[in-house]
C-alpha positions as CSV (number, residue, x, y, z in Angstrom):
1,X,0.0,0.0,0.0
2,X,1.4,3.4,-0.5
3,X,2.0,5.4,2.3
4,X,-1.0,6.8,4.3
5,X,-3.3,4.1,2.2
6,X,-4.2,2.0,4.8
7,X,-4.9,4.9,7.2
8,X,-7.3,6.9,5.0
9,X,-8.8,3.2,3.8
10,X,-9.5,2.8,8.1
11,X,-11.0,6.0,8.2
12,X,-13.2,5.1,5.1
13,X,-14.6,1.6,7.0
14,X,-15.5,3.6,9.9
15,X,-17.1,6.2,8.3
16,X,-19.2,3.4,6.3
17,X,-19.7,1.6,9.6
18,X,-20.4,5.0,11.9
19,X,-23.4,6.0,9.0
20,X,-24.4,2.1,9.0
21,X,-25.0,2.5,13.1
22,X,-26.4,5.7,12.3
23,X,-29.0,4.1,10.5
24,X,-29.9,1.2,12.2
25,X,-30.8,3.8,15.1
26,X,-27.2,4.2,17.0
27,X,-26.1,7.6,18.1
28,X,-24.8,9.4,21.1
29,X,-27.4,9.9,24.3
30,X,-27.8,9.3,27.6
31,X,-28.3,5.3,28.2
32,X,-31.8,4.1,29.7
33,X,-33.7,1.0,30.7
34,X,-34.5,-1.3,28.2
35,X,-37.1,-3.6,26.7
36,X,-35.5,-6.5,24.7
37,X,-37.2,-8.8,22.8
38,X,-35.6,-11.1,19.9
39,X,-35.3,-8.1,17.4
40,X,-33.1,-6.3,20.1
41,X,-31.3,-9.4,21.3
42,X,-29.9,-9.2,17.5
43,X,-28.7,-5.7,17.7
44,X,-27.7,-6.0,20.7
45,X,-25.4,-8.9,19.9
46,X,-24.5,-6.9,17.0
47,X,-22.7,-4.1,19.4
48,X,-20.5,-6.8,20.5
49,X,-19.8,-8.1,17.0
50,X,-19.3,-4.4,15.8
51,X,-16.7,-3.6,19.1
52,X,-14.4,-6.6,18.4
53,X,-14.3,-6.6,14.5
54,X,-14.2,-2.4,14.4
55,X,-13.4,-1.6,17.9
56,X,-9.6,-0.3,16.4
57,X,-11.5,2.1,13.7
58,X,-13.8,3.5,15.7
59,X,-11.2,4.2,18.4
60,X,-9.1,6.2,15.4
61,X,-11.8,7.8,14.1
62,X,-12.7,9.3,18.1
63,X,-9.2,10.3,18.6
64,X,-9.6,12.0,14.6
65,X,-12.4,14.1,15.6
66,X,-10.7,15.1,19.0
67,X,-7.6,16.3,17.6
68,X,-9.4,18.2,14.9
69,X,-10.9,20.3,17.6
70,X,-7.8,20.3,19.7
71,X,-9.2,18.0,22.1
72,X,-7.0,14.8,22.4
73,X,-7.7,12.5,25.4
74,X,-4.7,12.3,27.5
75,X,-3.3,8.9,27.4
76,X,-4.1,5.8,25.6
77,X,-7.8,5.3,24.6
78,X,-9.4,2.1,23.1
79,X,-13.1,1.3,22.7
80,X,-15.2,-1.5,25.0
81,X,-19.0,-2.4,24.8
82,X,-21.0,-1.0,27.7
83,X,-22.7,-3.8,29.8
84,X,-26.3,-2.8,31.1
85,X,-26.1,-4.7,34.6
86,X,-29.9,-4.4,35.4
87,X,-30.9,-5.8,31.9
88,X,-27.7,-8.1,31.9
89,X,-27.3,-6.7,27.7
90,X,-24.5,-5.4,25.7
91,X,-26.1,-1.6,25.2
92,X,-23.7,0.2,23.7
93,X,-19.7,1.0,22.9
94,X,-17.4,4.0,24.5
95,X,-14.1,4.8,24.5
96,X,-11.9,4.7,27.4
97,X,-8.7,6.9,27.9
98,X,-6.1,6.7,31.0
99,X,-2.7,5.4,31.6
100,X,-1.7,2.4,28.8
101,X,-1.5,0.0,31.8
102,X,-5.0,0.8,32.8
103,X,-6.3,0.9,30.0
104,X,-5.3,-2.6,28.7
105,X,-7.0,-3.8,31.6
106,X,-10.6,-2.5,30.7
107,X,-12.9,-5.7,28.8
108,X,-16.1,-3.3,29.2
109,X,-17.8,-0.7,30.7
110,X,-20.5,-1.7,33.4
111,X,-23.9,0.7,33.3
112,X,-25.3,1.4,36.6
113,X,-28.8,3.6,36.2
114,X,-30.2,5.1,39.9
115,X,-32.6,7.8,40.6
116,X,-32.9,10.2,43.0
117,X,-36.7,12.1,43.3
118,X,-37.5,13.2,39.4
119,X,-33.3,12.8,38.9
120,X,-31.5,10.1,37.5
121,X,-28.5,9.1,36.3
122,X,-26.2,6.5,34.8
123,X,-22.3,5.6,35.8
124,X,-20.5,4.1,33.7
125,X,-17.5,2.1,35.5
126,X,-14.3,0.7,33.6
127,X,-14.5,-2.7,34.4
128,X,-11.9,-5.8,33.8
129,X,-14.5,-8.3,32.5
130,X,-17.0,-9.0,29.6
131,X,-19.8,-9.4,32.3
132,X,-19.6,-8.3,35.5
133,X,-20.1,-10.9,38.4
134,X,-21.5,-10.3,41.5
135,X,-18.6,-8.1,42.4
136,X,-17.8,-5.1,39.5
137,X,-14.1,-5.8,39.1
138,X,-13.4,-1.6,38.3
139,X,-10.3,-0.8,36.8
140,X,-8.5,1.8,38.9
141,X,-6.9,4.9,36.6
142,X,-9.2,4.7,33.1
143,X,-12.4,6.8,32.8
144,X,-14.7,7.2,30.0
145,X,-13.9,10.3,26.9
146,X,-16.6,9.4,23.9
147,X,-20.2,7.1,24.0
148,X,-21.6,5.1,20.8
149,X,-25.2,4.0,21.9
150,X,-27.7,1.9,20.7
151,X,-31.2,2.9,20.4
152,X,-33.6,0.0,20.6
């Protein structure tokens, strides 16, 4: 390939994947409860598929948009699936930035939702597993710079 090929031919499958996800409902929001029945359970399996086949391209494209706007995450950054642990589902993708040692570490992101009066929120916690146990195993020294969603 000639030089700088293979990065513009990256940022070309992730563009093509980013307006696929686009279409099929995916875009940046706050996460929320959720209602799966089989037509979700295929999407949702599909996040998974889309995070380990394109997980490196998506990452690059991230850090692309960030350093256009002079924004750069500070450290090493690599994108995970978020893990809804109420519905027990693969909801989502984000990208995780901290020290490269930390970062390695991360397998997912576990979503916690809680509400407080009308308020509510969501944390999302580095974690070192696909699926958290009964214990979230949280990895120390990574937090969370960019969120891909799924809308179902």
């Amino acid at each position: 390939m000639i030089p700088g090929q293979s990065r513009i031919l990256a940022l070309a499958v992730t563009g093509v994947l980013l307006g696929g996800m686009l279409a099929m409902g995916l875009y940046a929001r706050p996460a929320h409860a959720l209602k799966i029945g089989t037509t979700e359970v295929l999407k949702v399996g599909g996040v998974l598929l889309a995070v380990s086949q394109f997980g490196p391209q998506i990452n690059h494209f991230i850090n692309d948009l960030l350093s256009a706007r002079k924004a750069e995450a500070a450290g090493q950054t690599k994108v995970v699936p978020i893990f809804s642990v109420g519905q027990g589902a693969y909801i989502g993708a984000a990208q995780v930035v901290g020290a490269a040692s930390a970062v390695r570490k991360v397998q997912a992101l576990a979503a916690v939702e809680g509400k407080m009066g009308k308020a509510g929120g969501m944390l999302l916690i580095p974690i070192s597993t696909k699926i958290p146990g009964s214990s979230l195993a949280r990895v120390n020294g990574a937090g969370v710079s960019a969120i891909i969603d799924l809308k179902l």
